[in-house]
TIBA-595980 format. One record per residue: x, y, z of N, C-alpha, C, O, CB in turn. Coordinates in pm, whole numbers, padded with zeros to 5 digits, always signed. Glycine has a CB too. Layout:
XYZXYZXYZXYZXYZ;...
***
This chain:
+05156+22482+16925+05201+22371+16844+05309+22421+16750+05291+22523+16684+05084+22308+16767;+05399+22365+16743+05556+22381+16670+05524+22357+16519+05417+22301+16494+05686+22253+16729;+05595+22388+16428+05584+22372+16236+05608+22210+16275+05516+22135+16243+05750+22476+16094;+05684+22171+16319+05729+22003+16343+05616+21960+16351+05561+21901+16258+05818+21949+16473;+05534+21993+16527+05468+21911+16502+05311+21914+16401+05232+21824+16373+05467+21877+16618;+05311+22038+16371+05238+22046+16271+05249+21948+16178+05161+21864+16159+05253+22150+16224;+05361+21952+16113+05409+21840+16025+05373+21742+15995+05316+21695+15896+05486+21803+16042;+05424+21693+16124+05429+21525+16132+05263+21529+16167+05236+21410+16186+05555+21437+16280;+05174+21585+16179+05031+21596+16242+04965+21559+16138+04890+21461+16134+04979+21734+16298;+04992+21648+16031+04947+21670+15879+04974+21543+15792+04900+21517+15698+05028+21799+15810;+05061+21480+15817+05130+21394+15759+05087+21231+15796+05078+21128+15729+05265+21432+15792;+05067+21271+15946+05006+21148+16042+04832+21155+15951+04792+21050+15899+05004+21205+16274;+04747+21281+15942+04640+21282+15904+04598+21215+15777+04493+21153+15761+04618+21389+15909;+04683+21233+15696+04679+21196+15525+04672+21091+15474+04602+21041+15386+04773+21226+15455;+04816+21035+15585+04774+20864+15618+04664+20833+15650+04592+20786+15562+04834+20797+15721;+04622+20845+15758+04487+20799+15796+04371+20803+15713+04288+20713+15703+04452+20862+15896;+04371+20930+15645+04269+20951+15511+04305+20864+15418+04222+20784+15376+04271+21094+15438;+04407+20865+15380+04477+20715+15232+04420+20575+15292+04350+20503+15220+04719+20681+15223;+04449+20543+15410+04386+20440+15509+04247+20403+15465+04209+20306+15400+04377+20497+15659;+04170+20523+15525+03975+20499+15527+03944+20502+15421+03825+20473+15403+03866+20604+15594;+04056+20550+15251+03985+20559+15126+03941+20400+15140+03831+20350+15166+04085+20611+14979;+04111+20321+15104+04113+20163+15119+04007+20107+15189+03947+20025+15120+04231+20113+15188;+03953+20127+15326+03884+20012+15375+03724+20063+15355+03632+19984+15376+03934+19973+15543;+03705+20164+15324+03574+20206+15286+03484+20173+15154+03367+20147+15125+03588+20329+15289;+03658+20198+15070+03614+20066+14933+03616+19911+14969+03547+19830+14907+03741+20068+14795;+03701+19877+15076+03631+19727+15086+03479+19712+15143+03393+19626+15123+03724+19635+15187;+03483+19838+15227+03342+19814+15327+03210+19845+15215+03098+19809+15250+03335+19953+15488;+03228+19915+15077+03159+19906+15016+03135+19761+14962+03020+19719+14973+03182+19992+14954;+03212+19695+14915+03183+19563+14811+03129+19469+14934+03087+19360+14895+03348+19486+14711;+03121+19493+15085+03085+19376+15125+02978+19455+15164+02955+19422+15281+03168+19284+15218;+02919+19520+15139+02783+19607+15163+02670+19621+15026+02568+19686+15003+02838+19774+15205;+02756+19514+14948+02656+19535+14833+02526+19440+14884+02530+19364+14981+02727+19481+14669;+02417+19461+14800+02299+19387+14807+02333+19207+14768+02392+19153+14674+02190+19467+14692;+02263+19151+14895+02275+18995+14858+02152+18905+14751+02045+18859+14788+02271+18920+15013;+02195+18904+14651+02098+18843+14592+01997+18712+14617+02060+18608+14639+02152+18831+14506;+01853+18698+14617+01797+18598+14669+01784+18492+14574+01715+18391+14589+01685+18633+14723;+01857+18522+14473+01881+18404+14386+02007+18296+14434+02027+18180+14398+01914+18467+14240;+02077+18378+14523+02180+18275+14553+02178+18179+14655+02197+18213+14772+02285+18329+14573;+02164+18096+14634+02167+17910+14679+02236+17885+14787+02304+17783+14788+02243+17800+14570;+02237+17986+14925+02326+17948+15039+02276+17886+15163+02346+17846+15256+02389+18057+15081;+02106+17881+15152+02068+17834+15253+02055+17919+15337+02126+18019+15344+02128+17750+15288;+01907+17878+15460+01856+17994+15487+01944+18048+15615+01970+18167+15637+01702+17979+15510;+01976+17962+15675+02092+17994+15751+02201+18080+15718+02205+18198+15755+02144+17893+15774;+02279+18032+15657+02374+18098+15609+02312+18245+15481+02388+18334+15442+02468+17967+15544;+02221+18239+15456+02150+18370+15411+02157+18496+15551+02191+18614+15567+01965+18320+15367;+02123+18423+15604+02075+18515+15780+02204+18597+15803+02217+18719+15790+02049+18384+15961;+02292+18510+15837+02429+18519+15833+02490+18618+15755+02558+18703+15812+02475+18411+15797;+02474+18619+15620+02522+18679+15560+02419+18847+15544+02460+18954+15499+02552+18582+15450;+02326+18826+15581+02275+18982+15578+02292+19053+15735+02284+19170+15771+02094+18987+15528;+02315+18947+15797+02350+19037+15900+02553+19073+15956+02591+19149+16044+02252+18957+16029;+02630+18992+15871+02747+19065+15862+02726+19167+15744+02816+19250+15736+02869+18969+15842;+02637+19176+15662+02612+19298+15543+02556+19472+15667+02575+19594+15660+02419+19217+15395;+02486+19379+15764+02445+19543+15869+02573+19560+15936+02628+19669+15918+02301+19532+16018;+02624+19485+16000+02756+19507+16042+02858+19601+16022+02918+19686+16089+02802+19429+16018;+02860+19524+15814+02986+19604+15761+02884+19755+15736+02941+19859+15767+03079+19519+15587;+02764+19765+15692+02720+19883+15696+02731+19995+15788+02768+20107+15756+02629+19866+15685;+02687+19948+15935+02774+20027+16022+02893+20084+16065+02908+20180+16141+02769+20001+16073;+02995+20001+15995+03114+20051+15963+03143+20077+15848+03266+20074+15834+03194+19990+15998;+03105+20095+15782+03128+20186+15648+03045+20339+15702+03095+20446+15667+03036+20097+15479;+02941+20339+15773+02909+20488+15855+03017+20573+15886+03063+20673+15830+02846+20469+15995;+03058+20483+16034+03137+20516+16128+03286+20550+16032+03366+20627+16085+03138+20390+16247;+03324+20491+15888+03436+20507+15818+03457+20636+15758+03557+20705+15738+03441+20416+15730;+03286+20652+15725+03271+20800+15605+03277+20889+15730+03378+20959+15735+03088+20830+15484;+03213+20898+15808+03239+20990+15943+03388+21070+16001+03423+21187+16009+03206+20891+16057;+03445+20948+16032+03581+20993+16047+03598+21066+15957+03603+21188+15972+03679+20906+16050;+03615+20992+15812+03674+21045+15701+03650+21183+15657+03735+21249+15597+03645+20969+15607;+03537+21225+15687+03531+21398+15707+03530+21482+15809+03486+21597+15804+03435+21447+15665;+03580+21425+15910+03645+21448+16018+03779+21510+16016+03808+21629+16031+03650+21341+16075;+03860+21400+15994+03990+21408+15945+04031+21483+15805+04143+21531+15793+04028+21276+15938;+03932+21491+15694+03933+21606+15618+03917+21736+15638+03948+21828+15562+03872+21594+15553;+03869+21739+15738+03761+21881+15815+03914+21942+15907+03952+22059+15900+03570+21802+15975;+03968+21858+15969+04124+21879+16028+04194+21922+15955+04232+22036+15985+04199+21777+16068;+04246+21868+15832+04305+21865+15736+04296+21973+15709+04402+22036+15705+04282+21790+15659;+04152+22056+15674+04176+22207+15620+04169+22276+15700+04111+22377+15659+04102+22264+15531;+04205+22287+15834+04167+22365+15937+04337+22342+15985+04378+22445+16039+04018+22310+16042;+04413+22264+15979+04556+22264+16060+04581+22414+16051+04575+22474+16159+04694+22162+15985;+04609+22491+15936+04666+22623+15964+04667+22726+16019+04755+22810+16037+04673+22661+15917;+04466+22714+16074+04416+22841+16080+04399+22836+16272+04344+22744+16332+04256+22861+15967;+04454+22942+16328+04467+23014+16462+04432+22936+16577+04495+22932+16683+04385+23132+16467;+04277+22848+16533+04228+22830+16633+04220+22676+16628+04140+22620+16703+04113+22909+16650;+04305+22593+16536+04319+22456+16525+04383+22457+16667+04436+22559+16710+04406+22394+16390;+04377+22331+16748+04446+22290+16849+04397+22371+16994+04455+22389+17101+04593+22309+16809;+04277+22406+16947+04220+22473+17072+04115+22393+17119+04061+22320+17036+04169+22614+17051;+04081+22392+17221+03916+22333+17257+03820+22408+17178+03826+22531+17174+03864+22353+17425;+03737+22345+17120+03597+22417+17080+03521+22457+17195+03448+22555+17181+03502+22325+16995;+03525+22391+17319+03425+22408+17431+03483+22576+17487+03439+22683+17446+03442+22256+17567;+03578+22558+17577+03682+22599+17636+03730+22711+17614+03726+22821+17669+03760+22531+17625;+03790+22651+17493+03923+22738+17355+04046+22725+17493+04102+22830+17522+03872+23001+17275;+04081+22611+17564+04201+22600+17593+04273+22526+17473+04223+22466+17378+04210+22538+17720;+04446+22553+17515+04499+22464+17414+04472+22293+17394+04530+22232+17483+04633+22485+17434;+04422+22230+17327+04426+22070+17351+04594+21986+17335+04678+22006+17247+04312+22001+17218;+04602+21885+17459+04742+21872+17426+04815+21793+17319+04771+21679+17308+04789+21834+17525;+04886+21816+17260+04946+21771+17139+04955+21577+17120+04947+21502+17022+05106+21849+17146;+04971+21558+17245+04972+21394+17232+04823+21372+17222+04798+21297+17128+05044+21302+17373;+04716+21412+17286+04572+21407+17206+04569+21434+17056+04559+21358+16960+04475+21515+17265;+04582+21568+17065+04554+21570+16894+04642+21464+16774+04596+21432+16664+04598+21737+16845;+04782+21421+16829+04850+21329+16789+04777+21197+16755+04791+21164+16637+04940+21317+16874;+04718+21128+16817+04640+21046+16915+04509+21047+16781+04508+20969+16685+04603+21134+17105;+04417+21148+16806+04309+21185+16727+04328+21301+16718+04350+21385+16805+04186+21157+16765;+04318+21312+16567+04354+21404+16528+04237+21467+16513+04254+21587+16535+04432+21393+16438;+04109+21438+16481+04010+21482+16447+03956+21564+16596+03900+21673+16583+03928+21365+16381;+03967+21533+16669+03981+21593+16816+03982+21748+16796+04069+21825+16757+04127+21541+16898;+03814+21772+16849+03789+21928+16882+03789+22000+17003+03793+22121+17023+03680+21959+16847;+03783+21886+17091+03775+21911+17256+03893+21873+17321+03989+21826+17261+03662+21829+17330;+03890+21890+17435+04011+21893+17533+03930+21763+17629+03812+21749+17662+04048+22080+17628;+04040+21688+17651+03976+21574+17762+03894+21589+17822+03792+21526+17797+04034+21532+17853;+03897+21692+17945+03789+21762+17986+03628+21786+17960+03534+21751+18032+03830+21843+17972;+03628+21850+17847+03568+21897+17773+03459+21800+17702+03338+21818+17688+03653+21955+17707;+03547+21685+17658+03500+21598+17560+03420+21455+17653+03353+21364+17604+03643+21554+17456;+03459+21479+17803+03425+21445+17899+03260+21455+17955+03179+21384+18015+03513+21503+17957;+03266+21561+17907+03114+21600+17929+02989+21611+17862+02889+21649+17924+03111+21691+17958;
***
């Protein structure tokens, strides 16, 4: 992997982290507790606790990435970034481009 595309890799990553801060704070406020004092009817109660599991599951799947892509983040420099973990072939750059958080090689990640 080239300083370039290092670069633009690092740069592509940061975004993505500035990204999951934003929607992880939204996925928090719609993950707060629904109060049973509020007057919506039992229907629309239902409704509303079950888009609350929803967004909970994606607020998971958000924090996940998100130290994923941090975990990348401090690892771009060191020797064995851009290798397969399985393997230790090189992984190809439009993958890691792609997902960056990406430890495996297609192959690899295949199995």
């Amino acid at each position: 992997m080239t300083k370039e595309e290092k670069a633009q890799l690092k740069e592509k990553i940061e975004q993505k982290i500035n990204r999951l801060h934003e929607d992880i704070a939204d996925l928090e406020e719609l993950t707060k507790p629904i109060a049973p004092e509020n007057a919506i009817g039992r229907v629309s109660r239902m409704d509303a606790i079950n888009n609350k599991a929803v967004n909970e599951q994606a607020l998971r799947q958000a924090r996940a990435k998100l130290s994923k892509l941090e975990q990348a983040l401090a690892h771009i420099d060191q020797p064995s970034f851009g290798k397969c973990s399985r393997c230790g072939q090189p992984i190809p750059v439009a993958r890691i481009l792609f997902k960056p958080e990406s430890t495996r090689c297609v192959n690899c990640a295949d199995r």
